[in-house]
C-alpha positions in Angstrom: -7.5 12.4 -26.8 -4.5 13.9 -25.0 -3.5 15.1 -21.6 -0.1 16.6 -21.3 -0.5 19.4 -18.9 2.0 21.7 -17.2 3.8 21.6 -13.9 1.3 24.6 -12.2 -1.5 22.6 -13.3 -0.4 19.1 -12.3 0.3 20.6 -9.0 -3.1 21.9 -8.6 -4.2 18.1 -9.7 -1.8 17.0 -7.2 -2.9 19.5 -4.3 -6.9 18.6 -4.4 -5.8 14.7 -5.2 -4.0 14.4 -1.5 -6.8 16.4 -0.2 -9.8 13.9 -1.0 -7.7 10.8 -0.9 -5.8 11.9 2.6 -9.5 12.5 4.0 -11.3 9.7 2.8 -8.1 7.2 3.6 -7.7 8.4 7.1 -11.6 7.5 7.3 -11.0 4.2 5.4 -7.6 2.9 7.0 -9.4 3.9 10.7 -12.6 1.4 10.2 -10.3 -0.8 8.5 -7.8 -1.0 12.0 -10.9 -1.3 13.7 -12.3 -4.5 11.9 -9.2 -6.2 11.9 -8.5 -5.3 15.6 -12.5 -7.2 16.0 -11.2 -10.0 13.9 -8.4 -10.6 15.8 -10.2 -11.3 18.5 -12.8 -13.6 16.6 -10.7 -15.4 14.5 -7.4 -17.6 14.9 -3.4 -16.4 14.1 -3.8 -20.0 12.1 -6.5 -18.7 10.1 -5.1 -15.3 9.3 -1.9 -17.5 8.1 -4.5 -19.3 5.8 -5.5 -16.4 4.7 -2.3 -14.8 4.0 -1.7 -17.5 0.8 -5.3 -16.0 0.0 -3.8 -12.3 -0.6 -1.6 -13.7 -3.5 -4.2 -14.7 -5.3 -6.4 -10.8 -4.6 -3.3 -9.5 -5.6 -2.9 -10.8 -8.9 -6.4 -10.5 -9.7 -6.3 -6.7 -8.9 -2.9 -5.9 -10.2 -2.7 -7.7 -13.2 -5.5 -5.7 -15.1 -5.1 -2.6 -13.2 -1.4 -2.7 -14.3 -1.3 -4.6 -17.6 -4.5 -3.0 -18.8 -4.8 -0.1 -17.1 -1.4 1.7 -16.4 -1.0 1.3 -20.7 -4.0 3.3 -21.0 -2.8 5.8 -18.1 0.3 6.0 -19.5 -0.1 6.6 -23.4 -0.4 9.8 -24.8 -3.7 9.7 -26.7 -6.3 6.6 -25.9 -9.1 6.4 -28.1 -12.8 4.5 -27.8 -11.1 0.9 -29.3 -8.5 1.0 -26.6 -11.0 0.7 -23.9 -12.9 -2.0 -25.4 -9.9 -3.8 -26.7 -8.1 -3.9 -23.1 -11.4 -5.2 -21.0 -11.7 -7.8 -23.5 -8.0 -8.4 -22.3 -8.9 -8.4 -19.3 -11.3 -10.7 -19.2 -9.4 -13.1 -21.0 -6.3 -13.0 -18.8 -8.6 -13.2 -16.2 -10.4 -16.2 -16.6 -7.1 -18.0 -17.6 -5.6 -17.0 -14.3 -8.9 -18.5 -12.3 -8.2 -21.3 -14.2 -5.0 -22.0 -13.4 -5.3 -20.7 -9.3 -7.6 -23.6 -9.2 -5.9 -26.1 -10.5 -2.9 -25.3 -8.3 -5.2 -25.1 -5.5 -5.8 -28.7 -6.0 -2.4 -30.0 -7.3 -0.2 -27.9 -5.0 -1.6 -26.1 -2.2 -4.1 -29.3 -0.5 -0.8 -31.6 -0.1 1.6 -29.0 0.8 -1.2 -26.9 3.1 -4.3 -28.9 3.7 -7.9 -28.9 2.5 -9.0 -25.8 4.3 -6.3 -23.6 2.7 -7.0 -25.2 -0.4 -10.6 -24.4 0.0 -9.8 -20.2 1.3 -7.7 -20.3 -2.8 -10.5 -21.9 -4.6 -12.9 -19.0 -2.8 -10.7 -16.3 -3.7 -10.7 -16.5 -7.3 -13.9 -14.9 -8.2 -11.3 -11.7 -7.4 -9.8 -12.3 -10.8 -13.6 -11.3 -12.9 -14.0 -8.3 -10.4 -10.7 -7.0 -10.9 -10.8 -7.3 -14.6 -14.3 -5.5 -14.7 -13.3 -2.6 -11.9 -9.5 -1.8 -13.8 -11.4 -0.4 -17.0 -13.6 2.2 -15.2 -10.9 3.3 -12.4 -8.3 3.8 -15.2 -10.7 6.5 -17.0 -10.6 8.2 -13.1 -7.3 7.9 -13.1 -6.6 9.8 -16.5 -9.5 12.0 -15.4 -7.4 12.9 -12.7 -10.2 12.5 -10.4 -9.5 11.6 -7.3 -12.2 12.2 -5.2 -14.3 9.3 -7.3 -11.3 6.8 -6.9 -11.0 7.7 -2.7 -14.5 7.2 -2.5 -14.4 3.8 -4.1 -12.1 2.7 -2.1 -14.2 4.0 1.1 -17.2 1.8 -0.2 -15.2 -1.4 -0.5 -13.6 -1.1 2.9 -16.8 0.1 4.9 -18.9 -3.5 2.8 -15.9 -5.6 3.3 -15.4 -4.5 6.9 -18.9 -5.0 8.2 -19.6 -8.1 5.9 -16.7 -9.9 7.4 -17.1 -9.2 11.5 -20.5 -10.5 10.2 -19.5 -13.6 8.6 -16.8 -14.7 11.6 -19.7 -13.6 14.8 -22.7 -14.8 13.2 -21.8 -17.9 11.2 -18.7 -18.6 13.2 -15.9 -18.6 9.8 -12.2 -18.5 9.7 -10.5 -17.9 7.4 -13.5 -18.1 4.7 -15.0 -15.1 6.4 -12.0 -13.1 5.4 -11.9 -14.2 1.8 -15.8 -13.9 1.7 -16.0 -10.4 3.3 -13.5 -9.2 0.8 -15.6 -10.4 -2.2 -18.6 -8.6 -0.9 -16.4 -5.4 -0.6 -15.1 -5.6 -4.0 -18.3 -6.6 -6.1 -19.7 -3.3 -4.2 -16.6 -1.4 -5.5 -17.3 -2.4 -9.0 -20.8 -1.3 -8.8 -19.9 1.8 -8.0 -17.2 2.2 -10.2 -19.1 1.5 -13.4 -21.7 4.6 -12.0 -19.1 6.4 -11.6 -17.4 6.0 -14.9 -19.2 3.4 -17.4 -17.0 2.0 -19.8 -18.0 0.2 -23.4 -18.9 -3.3 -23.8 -15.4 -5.4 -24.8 -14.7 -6.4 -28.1 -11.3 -7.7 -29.3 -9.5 -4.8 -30.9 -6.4 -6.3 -32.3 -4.7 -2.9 -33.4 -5.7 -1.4 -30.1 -4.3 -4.3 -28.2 -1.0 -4.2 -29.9 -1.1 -0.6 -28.7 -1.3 -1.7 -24.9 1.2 -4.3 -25.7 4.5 -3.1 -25.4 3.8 -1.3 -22.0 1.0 -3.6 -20.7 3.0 -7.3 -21.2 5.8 -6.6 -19.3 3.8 -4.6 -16.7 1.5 -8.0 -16.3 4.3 -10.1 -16.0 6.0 -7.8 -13.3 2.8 -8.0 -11.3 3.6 -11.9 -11.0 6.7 -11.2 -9.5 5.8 -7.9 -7.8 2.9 -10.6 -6.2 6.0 -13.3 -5.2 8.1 -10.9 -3.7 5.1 -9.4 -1.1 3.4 -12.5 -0.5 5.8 -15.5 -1.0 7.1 -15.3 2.5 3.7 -15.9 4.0 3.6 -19.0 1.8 7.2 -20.5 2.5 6.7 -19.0 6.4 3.4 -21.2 6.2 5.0 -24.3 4.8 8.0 -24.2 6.8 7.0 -23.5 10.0 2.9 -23.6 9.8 -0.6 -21.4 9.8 -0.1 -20.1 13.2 3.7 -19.0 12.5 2.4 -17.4 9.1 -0.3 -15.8 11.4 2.1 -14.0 13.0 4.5 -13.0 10.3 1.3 -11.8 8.9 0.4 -9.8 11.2 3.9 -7.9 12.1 4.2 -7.4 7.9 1.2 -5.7 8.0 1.7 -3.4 10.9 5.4 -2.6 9.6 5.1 -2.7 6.0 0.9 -2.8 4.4 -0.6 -0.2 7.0 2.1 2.4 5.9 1.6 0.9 1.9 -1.8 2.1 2.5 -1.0 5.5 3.4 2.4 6.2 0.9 -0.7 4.6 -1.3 -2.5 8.0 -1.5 0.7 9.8 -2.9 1.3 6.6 -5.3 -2.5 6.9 -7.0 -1.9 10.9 -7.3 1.8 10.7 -8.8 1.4 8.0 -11.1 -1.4 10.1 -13.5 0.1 13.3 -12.6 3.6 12.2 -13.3 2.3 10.7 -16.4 1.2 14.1 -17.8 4.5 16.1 -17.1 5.8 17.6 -20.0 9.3 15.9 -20.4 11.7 14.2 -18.0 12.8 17.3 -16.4 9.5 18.3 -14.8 8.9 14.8 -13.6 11.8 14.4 -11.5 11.1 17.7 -10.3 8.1 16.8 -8.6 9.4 12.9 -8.0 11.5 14.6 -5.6 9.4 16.7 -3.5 7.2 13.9 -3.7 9.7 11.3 -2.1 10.6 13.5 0.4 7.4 14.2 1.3 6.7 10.5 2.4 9.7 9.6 4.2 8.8 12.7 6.6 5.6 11.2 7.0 6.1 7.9 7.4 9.3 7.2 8.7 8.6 8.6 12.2 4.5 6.7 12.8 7.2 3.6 11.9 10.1 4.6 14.4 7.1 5.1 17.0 5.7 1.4 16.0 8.9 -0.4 16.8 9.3 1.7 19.6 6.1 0.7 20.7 5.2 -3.0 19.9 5.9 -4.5 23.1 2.9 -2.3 24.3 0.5 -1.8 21.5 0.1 -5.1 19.9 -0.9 -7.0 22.6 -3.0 -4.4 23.8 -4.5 -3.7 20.1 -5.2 -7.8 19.4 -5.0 -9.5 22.3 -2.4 -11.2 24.3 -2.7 -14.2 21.6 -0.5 -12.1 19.5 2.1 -11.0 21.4 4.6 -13.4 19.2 3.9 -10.6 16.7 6.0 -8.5 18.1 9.3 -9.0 17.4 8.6 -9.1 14.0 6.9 -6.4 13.6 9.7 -4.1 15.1 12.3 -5.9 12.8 10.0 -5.1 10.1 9.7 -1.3 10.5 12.3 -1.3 8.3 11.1 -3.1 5.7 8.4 -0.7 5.5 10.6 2.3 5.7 12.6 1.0 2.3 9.3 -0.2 1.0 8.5 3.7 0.7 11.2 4.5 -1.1 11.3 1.6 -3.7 7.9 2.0 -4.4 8.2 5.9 -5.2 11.1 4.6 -7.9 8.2 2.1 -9.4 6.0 5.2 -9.6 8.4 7.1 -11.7 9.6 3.9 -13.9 5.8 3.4 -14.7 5.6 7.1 -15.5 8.3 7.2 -17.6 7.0 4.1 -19.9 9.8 1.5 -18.8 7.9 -1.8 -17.9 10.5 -3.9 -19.1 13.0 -2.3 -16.4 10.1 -2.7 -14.2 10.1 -6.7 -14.4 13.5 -6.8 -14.9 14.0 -5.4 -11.5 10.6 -7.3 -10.3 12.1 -10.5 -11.1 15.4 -10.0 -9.4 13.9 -8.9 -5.8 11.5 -11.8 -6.2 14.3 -14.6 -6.1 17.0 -12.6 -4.0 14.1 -12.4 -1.5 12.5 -15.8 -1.4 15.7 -17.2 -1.5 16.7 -15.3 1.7 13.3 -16.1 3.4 13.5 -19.5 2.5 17.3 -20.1 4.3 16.1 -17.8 7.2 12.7 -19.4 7.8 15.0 -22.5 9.6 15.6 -20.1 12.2 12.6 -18.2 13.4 10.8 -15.4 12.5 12.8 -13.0 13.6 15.3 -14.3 11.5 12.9 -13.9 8.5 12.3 -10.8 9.4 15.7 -9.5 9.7 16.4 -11.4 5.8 13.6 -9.1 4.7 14.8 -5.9 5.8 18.3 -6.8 4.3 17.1 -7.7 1.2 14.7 -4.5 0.6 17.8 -2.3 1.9 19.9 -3.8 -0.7 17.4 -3.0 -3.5 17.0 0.3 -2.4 19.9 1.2 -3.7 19.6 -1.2 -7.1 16.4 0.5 -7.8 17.7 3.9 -7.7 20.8 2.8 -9.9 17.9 1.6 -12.4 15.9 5.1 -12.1 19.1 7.0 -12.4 20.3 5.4 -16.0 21.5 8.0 -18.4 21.4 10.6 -15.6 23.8 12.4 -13.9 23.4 12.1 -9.9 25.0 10.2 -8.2 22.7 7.1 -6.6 23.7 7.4 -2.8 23.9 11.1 -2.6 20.5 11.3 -4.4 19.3 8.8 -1.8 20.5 10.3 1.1 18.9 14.0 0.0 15.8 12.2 -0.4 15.5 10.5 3.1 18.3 12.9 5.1 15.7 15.1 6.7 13.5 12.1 8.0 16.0 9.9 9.2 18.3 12.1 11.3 14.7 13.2 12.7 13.8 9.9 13.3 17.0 9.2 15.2 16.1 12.0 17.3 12.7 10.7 17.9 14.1 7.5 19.3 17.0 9.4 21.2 13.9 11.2 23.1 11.3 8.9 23.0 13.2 5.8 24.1 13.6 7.3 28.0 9.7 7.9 28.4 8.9 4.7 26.8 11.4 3.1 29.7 10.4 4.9 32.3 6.9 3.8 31.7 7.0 0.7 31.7 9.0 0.5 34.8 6.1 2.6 36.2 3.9 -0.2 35.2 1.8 2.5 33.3 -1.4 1.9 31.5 -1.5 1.0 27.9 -3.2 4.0 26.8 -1.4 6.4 28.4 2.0 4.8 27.6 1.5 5.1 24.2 -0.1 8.1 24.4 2.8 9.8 26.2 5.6 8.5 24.2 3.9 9.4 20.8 3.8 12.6 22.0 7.2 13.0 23.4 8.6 11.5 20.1 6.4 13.6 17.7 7.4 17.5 19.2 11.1 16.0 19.2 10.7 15.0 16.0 9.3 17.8 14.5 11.2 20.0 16.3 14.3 18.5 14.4 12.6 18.3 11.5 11.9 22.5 11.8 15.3 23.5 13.1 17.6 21.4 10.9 15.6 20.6 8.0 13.9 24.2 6.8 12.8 22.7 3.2 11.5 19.5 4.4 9.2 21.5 7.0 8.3 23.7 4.8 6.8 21.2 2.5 5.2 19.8 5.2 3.1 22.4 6.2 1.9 23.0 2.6 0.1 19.7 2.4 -1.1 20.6 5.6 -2.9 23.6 4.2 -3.5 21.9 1.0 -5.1 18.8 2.6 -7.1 20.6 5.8 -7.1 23.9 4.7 -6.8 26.5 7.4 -10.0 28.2 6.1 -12.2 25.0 6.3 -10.7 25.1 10.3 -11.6 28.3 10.9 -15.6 27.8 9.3 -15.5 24.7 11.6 -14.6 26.5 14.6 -17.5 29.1 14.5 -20.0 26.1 14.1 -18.8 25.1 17.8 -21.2 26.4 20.4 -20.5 29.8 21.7 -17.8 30.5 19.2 -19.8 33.1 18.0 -20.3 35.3 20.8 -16.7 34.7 21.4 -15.9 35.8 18.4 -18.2 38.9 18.4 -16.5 39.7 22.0 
């Protein structure tokens, strides 16, 4: 079976992708900022630390197969029957291996270095590894399906179980950090259900021939999810041994304002492009929409992260609880993290594309020790300190990952980078230039949180687009297609003559 298709219908693909997935993720990513915003309340900085050494071990178990397994079967030109049983089998194997192992360490190396209630939040986690093994297989025949709307509404399921199962788990039986890891396990064996309805896959059976297929693509891609897994998580756990759970609490909590939350949403571009890049007809075509893409993001997502530095003084503590207000340093240190985060991870998208795992971990591996290394010197110094190493350290690989994307080309690596993020950061700057004055003046006036936020998110946004439309034509332009694309004006107008007496208006 093969799925080359042109640019005009890859676009379409691409069009109704961002609709479903935009939709259902701004659903998903509210109730999950809700729940955390509940468990923040419920549970302990120290225990969301404990449970940031958990996330290694989700992520491995999720990217490993989706990656390995998966993105080899997205990725090839023609899959066949024997290449779905041969990579579950795969899987499964690497899987239990790597349950194996996380226990052991859990045992060996995390109960002296952490204590026994970290060592007990690992040893919970690694039923992760069997349901990510089993959920890769049927989301990777969505994803060469090109069927989005299946894939957002997985991902709906698993945060609306592991939402509820978790404020559950802390208010009713009182749990840490094991409600966290526990809630999350509900959430995902619900995802896998529903995944197998949604796309059954065949039993696994070792199919050597077809495994040597997934091989060359898949090996390297699993071993760059080991570092891929070091370089986003490692700082929690060298945050958490050198300067303890409640410290890694914290950290935790400002990376995941600045840097996961946005993940989430440049996420919904990331699941579309991969599969559609995948099927472009030749190099050509896929940088042609690698840069629309990329451009796309940084408009949307570098301003919501100007505003969150802008506004963390006011919005954390008023989001979590005065508890928390240590986050907040970090997290406006870390905005820009997340803001070269974007941009690094749209490169990945196109080297996975494009077949080139090896450059993949080659560049995996390299951010993974120039990164823990700096964490590691900074962490003697404070968090902001680690903070600050992070953002330098992402900056710098900004620029080695587009060197790495741009081999045997002919642009030129920082002029290609500044066309791709130009039109969102002199906006941005613009943003802050207006912004910063309100955001003064309110807090001076003693103002209430609500309304401080609410006035300088809207003083910064009209700035900011108003930049964006007077100095950036092409990049607004673009904008307001996914607009259309994603809430089409049609589907506003329909809604608008539901409302009561908008039909007698509209008959007057």
């Amino acid at each position: 079976m093969t799925d080359v298709r042109s640019n005009d219908e890859l676009t379409a693909a691409t069009a109704s992708g961002l609709r479903w997935m935009t939709l259902i993720r701004v659903v998903s990513e509210l109730l999950l900022l809700g729940s955390m915003i509940v468990l923040a309340r419920l549970i302990p900085p120290s225990a969301f630390g404990m449970f940031a050494l958990a996330l290694i071990v989700q992520e491995l178990a999720v990217n490993v197969p989706s990656e390995g397994v998966g993105s080899a079967i997205v990725q090839r030109r023609t899959v066949g029957r024997e290449h779905l049983e041969g990579g579950l089998a795969l899987g499964l194997l690497v899987a239990a291996v790597m349950a194996a192992v996380t226990l052991l360490l859990a045992e060996v190396l995390v109960r002296p270095l952490f204590g026994d209630e970290t060592a007990l939040v690992i040893a919970l986690t690694t039923p992760w590894f069997l349901f990510g093994a089993v959920v890769a297989l049927p989301m990777t025949v969505l994803r060469r399906r090109l069927d989005f709307r299946s894939l957002s509404l997985l991902g709906l399921a698993q945060g609306i179980v592991r939402s509820v199962s978790t404020i559950l788990l802390a208010a009713v039986l009182g749990l840490d950090a094991e409600a966290l890891v526990l809630g999350g396990l509900v959430g995902m064996c619900a995802m896998v259900a529903l995944a197998l309805f949604f796309a059954p896959v065949p039993l696994p059976r070792w199919r050597r021939q077809a495994i040597r297929d997934l091989l060359p693509y898949g090996g390297p891609a699993m071993l760059a999810c080991f570092s891929w897994a070091g370089f986003r998580n490692g700082d929690y756990a060298i945050v958490g041994a050198r300067l303890g759970a409640a410290q890694a609490g914290f950290y935790f909590r400002g990376f995941q304002l600045a840097v996961e939350y946005q993940g989430k949403i440049s996420a919904v571009m990331y699941q579309v492009a991969f599969p559609v890049l995948s099927r472009t007809a030749g190099p050509e075509e896929m940088f042609a929409l690698r840069r629309r893409m990329v451009r796309l993001l940084t408009v949307v997502l570098f301003p919501l992260l100007t505003l969150l530095a802008l506004l963390a003084p006011v919005l954390v503590p008023w989001l979590f609880g005065p508890a928390w207000e240590p986050a907040v340093l970090p997290t406006q240190i870390l905005a820009g993290a997340g803001a070269a985060t974007v941009v690094i991870d749209a490169v990945g998208t196109v080297l996975m594309a494009a077949g080139r795992s090896r450059a993949m971990l080659g560049y995996g591996i390299a951010h993974f020790a120039v990164y823990a290394g700096a964490v590691l010197v900074a962490s003697s110094h404070g968090l902001a300190a680690v903070s600050a190493a992070a953002v330098a350290v992402h900056v710098v690989f900004i620029v080695v990952a587009y060197q790495l994307m741009l081999r045997g080309r002919s642009e030129r690596t920082l002029r290609l980078l500044w066309d791709d993020t130009a039109a969102a950061t002199v906006s941005c700057v613009v943003l802050v230039a207006v912004g910063s004055p309100v955001d003064i003046a309110l807090d001076n006036a003693g103002a209430a949180a609500p309304l401080h936020i609410m006035l300088v998110a809207a003083a910064g946004a009209m700035a900011y687009l108003a930049a964006l439309r007077l100095a950036f034509p092409a990049a607004w332009r673009d904008v307001r297609a996914v607009l259309r694309r994603v809430v089409p004006a049609g589907s506003l107008r329909a809604a608008a003559r539901k409302l009561p007496g908008a039909a007698a208006a509209h008959r007057t």
